[in-house]
C-alpha positions, 0 to 999 in steps of 0.5 A: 245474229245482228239487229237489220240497220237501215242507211240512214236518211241523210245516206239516202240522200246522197245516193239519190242526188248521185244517181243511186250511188255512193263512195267508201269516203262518203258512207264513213264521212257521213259516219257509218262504217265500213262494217255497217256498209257491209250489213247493208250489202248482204241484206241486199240494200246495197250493190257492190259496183266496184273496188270503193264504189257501192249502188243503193237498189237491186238488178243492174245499175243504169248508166246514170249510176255508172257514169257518177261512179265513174267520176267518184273513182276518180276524185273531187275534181273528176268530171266525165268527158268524150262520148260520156260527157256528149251523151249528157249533153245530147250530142250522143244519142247512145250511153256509151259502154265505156265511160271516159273520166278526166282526171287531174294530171297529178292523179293517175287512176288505173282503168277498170270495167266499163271506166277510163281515166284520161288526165287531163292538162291544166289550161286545155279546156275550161276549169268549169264542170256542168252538170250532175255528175259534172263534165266538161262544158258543151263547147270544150266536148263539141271539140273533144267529140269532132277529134273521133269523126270525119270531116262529114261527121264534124260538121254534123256534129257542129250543126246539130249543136249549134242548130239545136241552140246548145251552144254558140258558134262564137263559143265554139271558135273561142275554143278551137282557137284557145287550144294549141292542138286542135284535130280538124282545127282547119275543117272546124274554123271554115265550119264555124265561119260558114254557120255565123254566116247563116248556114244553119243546117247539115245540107245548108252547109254541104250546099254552101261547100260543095256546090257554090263556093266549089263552083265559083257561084256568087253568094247567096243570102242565108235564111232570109224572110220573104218581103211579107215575113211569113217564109224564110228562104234557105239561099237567095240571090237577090240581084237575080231573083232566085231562089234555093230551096233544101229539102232535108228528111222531113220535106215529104211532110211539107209538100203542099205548103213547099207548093204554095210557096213555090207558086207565090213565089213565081208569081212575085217574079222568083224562079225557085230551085228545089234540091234534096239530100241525095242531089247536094251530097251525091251530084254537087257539080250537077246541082251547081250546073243547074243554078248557074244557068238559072242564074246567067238566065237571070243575068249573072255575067259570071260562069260557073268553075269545075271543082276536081269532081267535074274536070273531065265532065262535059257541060251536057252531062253537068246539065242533064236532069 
């Protein structure tokens, strides 16, 4: 028989900074031994996760624990990076089951359970961690995540990041520039560029892609305040007194206010156009149509072009409603 010892306080303290879970290395470091570790786990203190790896609690750990037992594994400069690092820095709504780990390129780690070990190259992203358990920096983890998506999903992840004031589109074209290789590089800087030049949502963006620069429309102004500063415009075109207006999900929520101001707005000479999600991303080139003939109405002299989705339509079908 033996005396119970409990992990003493400054142990304790470690686990819980860590998210329950320490090291071998830390436990001796902190100068318990590895017998008293082995006390610990067999009065059920302490959980057994991996090979050097051990949980302070009982049941299964959260992802927090193996997501810093993740980066323990693979040693002092380990940080976590991919859909890990995204997950911690809200891009990624759901933890994911395998957790990726940079490591150093001088250290190979064999991947085990629910972790992998990438190494990583000096000089590729930023030598700053953030964060506790640390990871790659947003902008760096931005990149990293567009590499896995399609075009559609880049921009969706670019807007979200940038739109939710996580991260700087300056900070973002710094970054795909930096690098050398860089998948989507051509998508990612037009991406970047449109977002600097207002475009702040998922729909602005496929609007300014899909049906004005596709068409050959002139260029709107991007989140402009009315003249009595109480509503921001989505797309305006000034000279022609016209206004664009996207309606995203929530839009069913702010019909009667959307009324009001679509009222105000013809009163003070404005034609406003209204689009949703389905018309911008379903039927551009009818969408485009439709302004440019508001426009030319309201004086553009110019006229619209056909995309490679609307070569063969006829201007009937382009105009219909």
């Amino acid at each position: 028989m033996y005396a119970p010892i409990d992990p003493p306080n400054q142990l304790r303290a470690l686990a819980a900074a860590q998210g329950g879970v320490v090291s071998v290395g830390q436990v001796q470091a902190l100068g318990s031994s590895r017998e008293s570790l082995r006390r610990w786990v067999r009065d059920g203190h302490w959980r057994r996760l991996t090979t050097g790896v051990y949980y302070l609690g009982v049941g299964d750990p959260p992802w927090l624990a193996r997501a810093w037992a993740g980066v323990l594994l693979g040693g002092s400069s380990a940080r976590l990076g991919g859909e890990a690092a995204g997950h911690r820095w809200g891009l990624v709504d759901d933890p994911p089951e395998m957790i990726q780990v940079l490591v150093p390129l001088t250290r190979q780690v064999v991947a085990r359970d629910c972790w992998s070990f990438l190494r990583e190259r000096p000089g590729v992203r930023s030598a700053r961690s953030v964060g506790e358990p640390p990871c790659t920096g947003i902008a760096d983890t931005v990149v990293d995540l567009c590499a896995d998506r399609d075009a559609d999903g880049v921009v969706d992840l670019v807007t979200r990041a940038v739109q939710g004031r996580r991260v700087a589109a300056v900070q973002l074209l710094g970054c795909v520039r930096f690098r050398s290789r860089v998948p989507h590089r051509a998508t990612l800087l037009a991406l970047l560029g449109e977002v600097q030049q207002g475009a702040e949502s998922t729909l602005e963006l496929r609007y300014l892609r899909d049906v004005e620069r596709a068409h050959g429309l002139p260029t709107g102004a991007r989140q402009r305040r009315s003249r009595t500063r109480d509503e921001v415009r989505d797309v305006l075109y000034e000279d022609y007194a016209t206004i664009v207006e996207l309606d995203g999900l929530a839009h069913l929520r702010r019909v009667l206010r959307d009324m009001r101001r679509d009222n105000a707005a013809l009163l003070g000479g404005m034609a406003t156009l209204r689009f949703g999600w389905p018309d911008v991303t379903g039927s551009p080139c009818r969408v485009a149509w439709q302004v440019a003939a508001v426009l030319v109405d309201r004086g553009w002299s110019g006229l619209p072009t056909r995309c490679p989705r609307c070569a063969r339509a006829t201007d009937t079908d382009l105009l219909a409603l």
